[in-house]
C-alpha positions in Angstrom: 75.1 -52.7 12.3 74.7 -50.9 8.8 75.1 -47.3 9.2 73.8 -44.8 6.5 73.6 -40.9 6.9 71.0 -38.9 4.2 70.6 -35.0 3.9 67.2 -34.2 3.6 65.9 -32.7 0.2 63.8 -29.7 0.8 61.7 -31.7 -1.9 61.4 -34.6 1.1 59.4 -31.4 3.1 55.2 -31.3 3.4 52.6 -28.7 4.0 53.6 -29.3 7.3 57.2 -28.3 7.4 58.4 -32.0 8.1 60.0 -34.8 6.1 57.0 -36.3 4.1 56.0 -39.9 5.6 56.1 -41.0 2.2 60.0 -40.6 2.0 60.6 -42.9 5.1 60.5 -46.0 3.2 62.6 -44.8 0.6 65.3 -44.1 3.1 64.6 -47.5 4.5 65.4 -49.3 1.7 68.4 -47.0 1.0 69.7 -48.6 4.3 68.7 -51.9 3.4 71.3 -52.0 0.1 74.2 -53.4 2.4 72.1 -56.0 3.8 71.0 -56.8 -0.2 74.6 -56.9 -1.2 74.9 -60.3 1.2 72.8 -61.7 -1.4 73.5 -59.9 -4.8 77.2 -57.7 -4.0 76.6 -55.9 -7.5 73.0 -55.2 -6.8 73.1 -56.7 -10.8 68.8 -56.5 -11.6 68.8 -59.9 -13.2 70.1 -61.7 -10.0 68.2 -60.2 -7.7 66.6 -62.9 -5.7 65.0 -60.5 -2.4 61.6 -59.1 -2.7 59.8 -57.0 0.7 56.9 -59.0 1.9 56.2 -56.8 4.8 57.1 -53.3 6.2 56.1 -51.3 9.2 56.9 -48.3 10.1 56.1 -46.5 13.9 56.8 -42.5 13.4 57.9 -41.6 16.5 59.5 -37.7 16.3 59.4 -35.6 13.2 62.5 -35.3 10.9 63.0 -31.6 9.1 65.0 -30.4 6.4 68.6 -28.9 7.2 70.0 -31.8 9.3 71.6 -35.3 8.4 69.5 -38.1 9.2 71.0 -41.9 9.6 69.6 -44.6 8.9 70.7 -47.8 11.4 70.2 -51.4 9.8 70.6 -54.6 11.6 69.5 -58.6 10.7 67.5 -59.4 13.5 66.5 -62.8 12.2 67.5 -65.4 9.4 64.9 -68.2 8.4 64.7 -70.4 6.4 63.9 -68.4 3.1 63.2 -64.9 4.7 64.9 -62.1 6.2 64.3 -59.9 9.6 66.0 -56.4 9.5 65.2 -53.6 11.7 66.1 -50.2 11.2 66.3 -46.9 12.9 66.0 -43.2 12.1 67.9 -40.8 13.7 68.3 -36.7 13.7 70.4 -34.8 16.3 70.8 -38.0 18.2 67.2 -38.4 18.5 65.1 -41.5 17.4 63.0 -40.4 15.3 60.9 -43.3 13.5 61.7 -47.3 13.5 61.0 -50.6 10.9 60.8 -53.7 10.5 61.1 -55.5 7.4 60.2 -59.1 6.4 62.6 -59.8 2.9 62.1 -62.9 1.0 64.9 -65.3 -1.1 62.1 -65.6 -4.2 63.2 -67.8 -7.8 62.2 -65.3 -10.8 61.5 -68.2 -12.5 58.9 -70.2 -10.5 57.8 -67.0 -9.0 57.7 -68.6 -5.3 60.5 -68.2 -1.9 63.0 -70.6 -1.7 65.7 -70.9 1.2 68.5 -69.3 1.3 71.7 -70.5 0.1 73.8 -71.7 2.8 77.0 -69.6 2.3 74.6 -66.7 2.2 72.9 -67.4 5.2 76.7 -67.3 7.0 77.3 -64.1 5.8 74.0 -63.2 7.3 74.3 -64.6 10.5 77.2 -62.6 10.8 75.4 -59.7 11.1 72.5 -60.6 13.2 72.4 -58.4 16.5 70.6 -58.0 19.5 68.4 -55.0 19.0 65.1 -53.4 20.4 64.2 -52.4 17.0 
């Protein structure tokens, strides 16, 4: 498991005193970095070979400014050219929202998924967990 802890802006805040749902996926793709370094360890733009085909998110309890927030990551599933992670959010050791996201090996060049490379998919593997995420 990925583990990645984030103060909350007051910025991040609504009308409604929470954390905006709109800043959820940022944070979600902050915690996905580790599981993009696998693939690219420099995060260098013109290698980047991962684009997101899907994301859902279920809120579940409301986050609020003034408290760390972490952000769990784990590979649930490698295929053949795409990635499973799911992720949790959590404030004072509550859960407070979950996702799932579909990632995708893609060529730049033909602009279409192709597998993964083998010694990537290793690497992978060897973070895939059990999780109810």
């Amino acid at each position: 498991m990925f583990s990645l802890v984030i103060n909350p802006r007051f910025c991040d805040t609504d009308a409604m005193g929470h954390i905006n749902n709109t800043v959820y996926p940022v944070w979600f793709l902050e915690g996905r970095e580790s599981v993009l370094k696998i693939f690219n360890p420099n995060l260098a733009t013109e290698e980047v070979s991962l684009v997101l085909a899907k994301l859902e998110i279920e809120y579940i309890e409301e986050i609020f400014f003034g408290k760390t927030v972490e952000i769990r990551t784990v590979v649930l599933r490698v295929g053949t050219s795409s990635v499973l992670v799911g992720q949790e959010a959590w404030q004072n050791d509550e859960l407070c929202a979950t996702a799932t996201a579909t990632m995708v090996n893609f060529d730049k060049h033909t602009r279409k998924s192709v597998p993964i490379p083998g010694d990537v998919k290793e690497r992978l593997s060897c973070h895939v967990l059990e999780s109810d995420v």
